[in-house]
Backbone as CSV, one residue per row, in Angstrom:
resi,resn,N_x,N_y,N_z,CA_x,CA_y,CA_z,C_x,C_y,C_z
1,UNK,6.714,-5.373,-18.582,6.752,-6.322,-17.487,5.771,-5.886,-16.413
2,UNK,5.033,-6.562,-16.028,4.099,-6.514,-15.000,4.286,-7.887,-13.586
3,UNK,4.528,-6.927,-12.244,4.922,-7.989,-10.822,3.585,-7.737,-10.117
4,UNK,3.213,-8.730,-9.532,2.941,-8.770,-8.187,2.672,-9.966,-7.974
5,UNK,2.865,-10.813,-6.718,2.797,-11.795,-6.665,1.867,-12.639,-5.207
6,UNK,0.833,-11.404,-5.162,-0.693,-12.284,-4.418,-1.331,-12.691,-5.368
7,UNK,-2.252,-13.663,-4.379,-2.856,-14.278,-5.331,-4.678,-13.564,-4.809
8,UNK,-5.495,-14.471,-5.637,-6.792,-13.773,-5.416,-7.172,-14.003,-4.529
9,UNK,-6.965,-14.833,-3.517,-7.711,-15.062,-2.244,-7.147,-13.908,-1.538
10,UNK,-6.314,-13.292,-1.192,-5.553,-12.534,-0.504,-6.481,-11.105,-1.003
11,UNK,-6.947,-10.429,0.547,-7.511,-9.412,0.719,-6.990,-7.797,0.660
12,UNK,-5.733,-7.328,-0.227,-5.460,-6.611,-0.697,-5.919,-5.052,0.202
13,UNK,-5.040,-4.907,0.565,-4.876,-2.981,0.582,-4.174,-2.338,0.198
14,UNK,-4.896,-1.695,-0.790,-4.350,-0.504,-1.402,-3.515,0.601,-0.753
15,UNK,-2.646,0.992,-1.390,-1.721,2.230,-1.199,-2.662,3.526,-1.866
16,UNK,-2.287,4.456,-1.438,-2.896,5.792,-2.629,-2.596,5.963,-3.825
17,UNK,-1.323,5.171,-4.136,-0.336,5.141,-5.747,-1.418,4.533,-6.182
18,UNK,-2.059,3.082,-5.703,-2.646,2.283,-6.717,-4.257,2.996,-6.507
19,UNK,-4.309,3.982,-5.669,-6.124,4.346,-5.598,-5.642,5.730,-6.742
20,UNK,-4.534,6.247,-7.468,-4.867,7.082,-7.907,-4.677,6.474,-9.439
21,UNK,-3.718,5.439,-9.711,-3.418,4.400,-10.524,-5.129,4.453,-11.566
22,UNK,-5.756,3.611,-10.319,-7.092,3.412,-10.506,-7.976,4.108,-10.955
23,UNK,-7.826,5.262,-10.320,-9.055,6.062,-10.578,-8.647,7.190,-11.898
24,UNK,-7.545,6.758,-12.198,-6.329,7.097,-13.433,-6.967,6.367,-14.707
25,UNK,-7.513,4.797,-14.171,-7.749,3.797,-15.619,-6.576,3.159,-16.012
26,UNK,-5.831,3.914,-15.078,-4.116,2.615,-15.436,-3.983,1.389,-15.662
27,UNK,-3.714,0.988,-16.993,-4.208,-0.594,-17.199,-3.524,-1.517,-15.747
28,UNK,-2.290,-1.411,-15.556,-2.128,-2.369,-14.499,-2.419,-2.304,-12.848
29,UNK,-2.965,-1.116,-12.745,-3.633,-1.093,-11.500,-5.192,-1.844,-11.789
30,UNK,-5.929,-1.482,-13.051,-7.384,-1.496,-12.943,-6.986,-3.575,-13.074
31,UNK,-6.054,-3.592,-14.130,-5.682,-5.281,-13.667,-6.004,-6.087,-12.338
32,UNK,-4.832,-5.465,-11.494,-4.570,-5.843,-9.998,-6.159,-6.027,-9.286
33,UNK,-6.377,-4.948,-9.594,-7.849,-4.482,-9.177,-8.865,-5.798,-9.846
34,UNK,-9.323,-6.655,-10.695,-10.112,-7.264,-11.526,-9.399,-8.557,-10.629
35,UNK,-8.244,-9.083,-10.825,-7.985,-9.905,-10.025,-8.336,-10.369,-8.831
36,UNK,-8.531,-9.278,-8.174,-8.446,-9.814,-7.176,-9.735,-8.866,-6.023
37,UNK,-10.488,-8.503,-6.914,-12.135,-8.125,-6.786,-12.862,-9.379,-5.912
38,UNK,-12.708,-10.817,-5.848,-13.615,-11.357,-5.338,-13.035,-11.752,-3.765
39,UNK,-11.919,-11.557,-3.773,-11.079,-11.336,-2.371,-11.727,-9.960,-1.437
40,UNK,-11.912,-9.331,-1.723,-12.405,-7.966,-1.089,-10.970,-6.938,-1.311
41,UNK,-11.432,-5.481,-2.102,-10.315,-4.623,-1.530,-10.578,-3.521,-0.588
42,UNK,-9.217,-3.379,0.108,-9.711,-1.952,0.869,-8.877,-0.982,1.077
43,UNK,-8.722,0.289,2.040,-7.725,1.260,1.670,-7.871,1.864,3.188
44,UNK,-7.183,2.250,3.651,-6.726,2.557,5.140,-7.260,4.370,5.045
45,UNK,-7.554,4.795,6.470,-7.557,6.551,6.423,-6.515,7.099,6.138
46,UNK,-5.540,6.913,6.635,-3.926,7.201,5.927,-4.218,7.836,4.362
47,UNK,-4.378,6.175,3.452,-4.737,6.412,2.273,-5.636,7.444,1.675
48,UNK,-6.420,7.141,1.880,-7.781,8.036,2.029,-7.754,9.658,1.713
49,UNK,-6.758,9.591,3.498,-6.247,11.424,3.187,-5.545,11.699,2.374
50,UNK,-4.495,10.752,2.367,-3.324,11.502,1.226,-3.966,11.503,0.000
51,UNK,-5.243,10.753,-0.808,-5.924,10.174,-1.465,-5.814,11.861,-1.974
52,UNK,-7.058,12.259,-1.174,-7.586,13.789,-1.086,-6.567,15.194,-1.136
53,UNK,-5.561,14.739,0.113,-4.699,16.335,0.363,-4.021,16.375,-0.915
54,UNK,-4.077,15.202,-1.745,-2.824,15.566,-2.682,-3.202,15.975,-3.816
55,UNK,-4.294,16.616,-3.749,-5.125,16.843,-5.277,-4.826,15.932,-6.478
56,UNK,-4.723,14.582,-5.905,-5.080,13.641,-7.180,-6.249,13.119,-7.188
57,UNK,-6.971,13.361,-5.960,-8.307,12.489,-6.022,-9.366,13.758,-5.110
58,UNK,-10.815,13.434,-5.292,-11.938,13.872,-4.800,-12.268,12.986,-4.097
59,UNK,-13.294,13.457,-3.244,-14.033,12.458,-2.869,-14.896,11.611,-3.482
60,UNK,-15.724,12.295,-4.626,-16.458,11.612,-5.517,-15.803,10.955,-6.352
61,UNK,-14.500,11.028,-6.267,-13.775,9.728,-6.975,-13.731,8.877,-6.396
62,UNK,-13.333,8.844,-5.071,-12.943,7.785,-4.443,-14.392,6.923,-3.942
63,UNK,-15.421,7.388,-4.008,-16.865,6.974,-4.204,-16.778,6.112,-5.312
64,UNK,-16.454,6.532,-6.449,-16.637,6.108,-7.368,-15.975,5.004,-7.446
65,UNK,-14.509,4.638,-6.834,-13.960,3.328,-7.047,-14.362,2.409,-6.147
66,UNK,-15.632,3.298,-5.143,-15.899,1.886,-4.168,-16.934,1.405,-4.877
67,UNK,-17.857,1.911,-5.799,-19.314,1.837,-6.563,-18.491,0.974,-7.443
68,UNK,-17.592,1.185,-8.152,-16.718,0.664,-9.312,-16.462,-0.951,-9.156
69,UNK,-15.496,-1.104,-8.148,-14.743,-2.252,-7.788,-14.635,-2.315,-6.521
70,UNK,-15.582,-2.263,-5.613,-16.054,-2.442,-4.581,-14.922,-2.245,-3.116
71,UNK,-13.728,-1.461,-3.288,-12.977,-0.608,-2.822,-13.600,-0.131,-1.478
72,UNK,-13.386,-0.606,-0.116,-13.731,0.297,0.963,-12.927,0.487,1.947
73,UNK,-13.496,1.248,2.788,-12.287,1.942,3.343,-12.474,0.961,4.692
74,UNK,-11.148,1.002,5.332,-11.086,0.012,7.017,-11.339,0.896,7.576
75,UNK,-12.806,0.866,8.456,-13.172,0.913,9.516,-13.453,0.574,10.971
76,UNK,-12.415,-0.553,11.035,-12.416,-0.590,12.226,-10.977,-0.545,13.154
77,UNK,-9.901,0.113,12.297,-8.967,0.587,12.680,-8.659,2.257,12.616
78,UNK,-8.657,3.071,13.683,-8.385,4.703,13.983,-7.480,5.146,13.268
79,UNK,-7.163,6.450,13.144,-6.437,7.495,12.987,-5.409,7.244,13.876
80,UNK,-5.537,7.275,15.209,-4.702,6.973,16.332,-4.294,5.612,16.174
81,UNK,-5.053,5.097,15.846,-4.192,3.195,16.036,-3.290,3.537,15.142
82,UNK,-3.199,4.092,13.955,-2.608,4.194,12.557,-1.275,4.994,13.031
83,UNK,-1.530,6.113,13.460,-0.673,6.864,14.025,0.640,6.633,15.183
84,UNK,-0.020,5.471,15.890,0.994,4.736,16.699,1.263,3.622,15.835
85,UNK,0.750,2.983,15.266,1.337,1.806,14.547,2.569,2.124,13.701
86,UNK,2.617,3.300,12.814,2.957,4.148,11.895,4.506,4.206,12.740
87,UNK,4.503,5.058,13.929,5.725,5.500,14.589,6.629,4.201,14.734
88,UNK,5.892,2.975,15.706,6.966,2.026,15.315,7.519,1.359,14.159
89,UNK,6.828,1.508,12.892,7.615,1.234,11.777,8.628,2.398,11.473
90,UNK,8.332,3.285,11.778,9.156,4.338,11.171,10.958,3.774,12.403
91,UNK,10.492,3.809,13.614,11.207,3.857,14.523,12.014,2.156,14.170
92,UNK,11.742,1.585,13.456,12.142,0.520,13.054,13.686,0.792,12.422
93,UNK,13.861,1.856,11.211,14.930,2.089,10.917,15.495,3.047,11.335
94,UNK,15.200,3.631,12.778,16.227,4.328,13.156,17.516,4.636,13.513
95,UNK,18.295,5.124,12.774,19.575,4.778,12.872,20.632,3.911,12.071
96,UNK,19.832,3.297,10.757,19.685,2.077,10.097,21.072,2.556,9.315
97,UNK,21.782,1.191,9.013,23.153,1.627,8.748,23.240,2.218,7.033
98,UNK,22.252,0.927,6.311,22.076,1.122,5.173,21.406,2.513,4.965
99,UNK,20.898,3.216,5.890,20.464,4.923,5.314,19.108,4.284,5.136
100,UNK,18.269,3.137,5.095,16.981,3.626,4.841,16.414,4.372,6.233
101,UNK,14.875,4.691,5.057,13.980,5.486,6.158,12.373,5.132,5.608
102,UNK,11.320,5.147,6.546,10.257,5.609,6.086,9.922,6.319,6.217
103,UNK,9.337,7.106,5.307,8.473,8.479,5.456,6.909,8.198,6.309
104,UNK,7.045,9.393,6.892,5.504,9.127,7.272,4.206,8.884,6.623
105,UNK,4.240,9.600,6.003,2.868,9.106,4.610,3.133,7.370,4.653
106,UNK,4.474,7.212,4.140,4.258,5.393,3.677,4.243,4.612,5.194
107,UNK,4.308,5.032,6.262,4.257,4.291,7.600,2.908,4.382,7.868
108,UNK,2.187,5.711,7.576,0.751,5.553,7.961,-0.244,4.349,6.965
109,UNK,0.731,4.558,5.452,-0.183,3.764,4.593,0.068,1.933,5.155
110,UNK,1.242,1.614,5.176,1.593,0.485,5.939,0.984,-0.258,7.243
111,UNK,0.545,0.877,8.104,0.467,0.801,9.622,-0.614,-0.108,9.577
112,UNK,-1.846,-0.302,8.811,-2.841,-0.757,9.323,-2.352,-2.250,8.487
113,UNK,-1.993,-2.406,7.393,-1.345,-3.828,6.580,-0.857,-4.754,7.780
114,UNK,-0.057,-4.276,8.677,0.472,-4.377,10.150,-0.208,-5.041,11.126
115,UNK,-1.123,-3.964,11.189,-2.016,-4.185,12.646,-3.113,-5.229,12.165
116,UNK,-3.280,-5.595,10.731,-4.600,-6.728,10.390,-3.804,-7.739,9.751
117,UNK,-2.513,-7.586,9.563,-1.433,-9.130,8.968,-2.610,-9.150,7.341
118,UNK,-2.510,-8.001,6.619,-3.245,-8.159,5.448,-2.086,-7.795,4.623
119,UNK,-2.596,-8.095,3.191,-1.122,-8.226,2.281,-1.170,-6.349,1.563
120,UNK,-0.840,-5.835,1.320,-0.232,-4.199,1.371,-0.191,-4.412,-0.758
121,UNK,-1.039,-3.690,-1.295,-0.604,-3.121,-2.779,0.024,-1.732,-3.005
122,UNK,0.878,-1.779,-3.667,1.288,-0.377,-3.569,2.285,-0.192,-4.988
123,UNK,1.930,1.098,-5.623,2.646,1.363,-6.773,4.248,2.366,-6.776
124,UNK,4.328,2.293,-5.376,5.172,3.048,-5.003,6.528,2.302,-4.613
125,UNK,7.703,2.040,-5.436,9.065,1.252,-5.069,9.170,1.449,-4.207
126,UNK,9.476,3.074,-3.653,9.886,3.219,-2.285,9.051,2.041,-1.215
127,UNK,8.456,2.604,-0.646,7.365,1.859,-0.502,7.100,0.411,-0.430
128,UNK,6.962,-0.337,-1.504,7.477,-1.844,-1.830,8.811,-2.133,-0.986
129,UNK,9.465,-1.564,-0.983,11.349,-2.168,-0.397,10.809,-2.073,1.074
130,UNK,10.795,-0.951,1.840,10.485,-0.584,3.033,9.480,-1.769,3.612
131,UNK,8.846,-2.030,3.229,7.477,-2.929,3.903,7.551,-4.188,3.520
132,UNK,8.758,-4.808,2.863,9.576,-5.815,2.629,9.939,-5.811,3.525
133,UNK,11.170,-4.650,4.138,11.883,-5.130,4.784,11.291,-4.995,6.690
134,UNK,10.145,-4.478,6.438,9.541,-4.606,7.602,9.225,-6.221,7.724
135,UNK,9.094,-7.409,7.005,8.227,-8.411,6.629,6.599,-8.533,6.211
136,UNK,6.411,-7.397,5.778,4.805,-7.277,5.085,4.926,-8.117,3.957
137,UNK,3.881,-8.756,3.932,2.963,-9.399,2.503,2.722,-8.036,1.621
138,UNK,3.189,-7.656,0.410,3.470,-6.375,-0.232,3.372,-7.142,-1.790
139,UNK,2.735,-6.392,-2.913,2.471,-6.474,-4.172,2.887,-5.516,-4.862
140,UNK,3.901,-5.523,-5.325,4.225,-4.158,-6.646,3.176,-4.132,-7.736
141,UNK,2.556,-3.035,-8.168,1.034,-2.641,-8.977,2.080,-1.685,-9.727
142,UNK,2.749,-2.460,-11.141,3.405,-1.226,-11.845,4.018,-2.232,-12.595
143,UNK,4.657,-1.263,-13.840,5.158,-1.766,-14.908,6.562,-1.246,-15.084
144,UNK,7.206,-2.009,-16.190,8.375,-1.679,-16.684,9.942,-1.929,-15.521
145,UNK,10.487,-1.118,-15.659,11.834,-1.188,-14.765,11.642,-0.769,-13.251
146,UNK,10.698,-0.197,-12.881,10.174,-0.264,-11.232,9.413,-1.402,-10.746
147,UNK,9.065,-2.324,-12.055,8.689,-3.807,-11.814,9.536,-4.780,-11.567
148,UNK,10.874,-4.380,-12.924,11.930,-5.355,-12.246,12.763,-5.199,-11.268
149,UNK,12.694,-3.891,-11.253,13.494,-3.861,-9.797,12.584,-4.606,-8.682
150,UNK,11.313,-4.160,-8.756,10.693,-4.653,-7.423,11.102,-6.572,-7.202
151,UNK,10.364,-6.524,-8.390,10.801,-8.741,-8.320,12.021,-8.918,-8.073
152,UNK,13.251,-7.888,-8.243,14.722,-8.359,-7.748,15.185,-8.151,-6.629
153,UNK,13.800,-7.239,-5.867,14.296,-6.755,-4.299,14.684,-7.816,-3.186
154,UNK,15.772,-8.071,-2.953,15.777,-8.616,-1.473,15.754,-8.064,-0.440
155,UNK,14.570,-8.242,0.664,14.999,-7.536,1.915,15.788,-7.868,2.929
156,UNK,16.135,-6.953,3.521,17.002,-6.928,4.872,15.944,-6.267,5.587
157,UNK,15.461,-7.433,6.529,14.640,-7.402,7.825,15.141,-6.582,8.736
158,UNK,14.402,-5.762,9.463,14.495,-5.054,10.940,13.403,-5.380,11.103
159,UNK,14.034,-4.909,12.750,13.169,-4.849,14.145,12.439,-4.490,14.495
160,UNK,11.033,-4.772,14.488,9.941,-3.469,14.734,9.731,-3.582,16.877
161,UNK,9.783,-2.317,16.977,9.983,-2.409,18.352,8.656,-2.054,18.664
């Protein structure tokens, strides 16, 4: 089973799941990716770093998926914009009855989806639910039973303060 449900006009940002997906050859990321190539994709500094700190990617990889499938990075949103954007999502479920949370990694990857009302790809469930229930435009990039769960997610909206 394969979800996501943008379509190609929709200008897509990547999570780091789907930039490592990618640069992996993962059939349903490099999919997502072919789809929706004439929309433009791009990937936040957030992404970027975790891209790098997490020893799944180089830099000359991540070169490579902008040479590839024309993958670039947002530049005209900061570290700092990201960084405050980031806190009020996080600060969104504080206290939240149901126990969720976001982690910081997925608030920074989110933050800029946010601040440009662009639709968020991401291979990461966690991730997917959270930025649901923020109200993000969000695409699950994955297969099997983290697919159907994703298409069965309903969110419960909070407050972004």
């Amino acid at each position: 089973m394969r979800f996501w449900q943008g379509t190609p006009e929709a200008d897509p940002q990547l999570d780091v799941n789907v930039l490592i997906k990618l640069a992996g050859g993962v059939p349903e990321a490099v999919a997502y990716v072919q789809v929706h190539l004439a929309a433009g994709l791009s990937y936040n500094l957030a992404a970027r770093d975790e891209f790098l700190a997490s020893g799944s990617g180089t830099a000359a990889e991540l070169q490579g998926l902008e040479q590839q499938y024309g993958v670039r990075p947002i530049q005209d949103v900061s570290l700092t914009e990201i960084d405050a954007a980031a806190a009020r999502l996080q600060s969104a479920f504080s206290g939240d009855a149901l126990g969720r949370r976001l982690s910081v990694a997925d608030a920074g990857i989110a933050a800029t989806a946010r601040l440009k009302a662009e639709r968020l790809a991401t291979g990461d469930l966690q991730l997917f639910k959270r930025a649901r229930d923020l109200g993000l435009e969000v695409d699950f990039v994955g297969t099997g039973r983290a697919a159907a769960r994703a298409l069965g997610y309903h969110p419960r909206l909070v407050i972004i303060p």
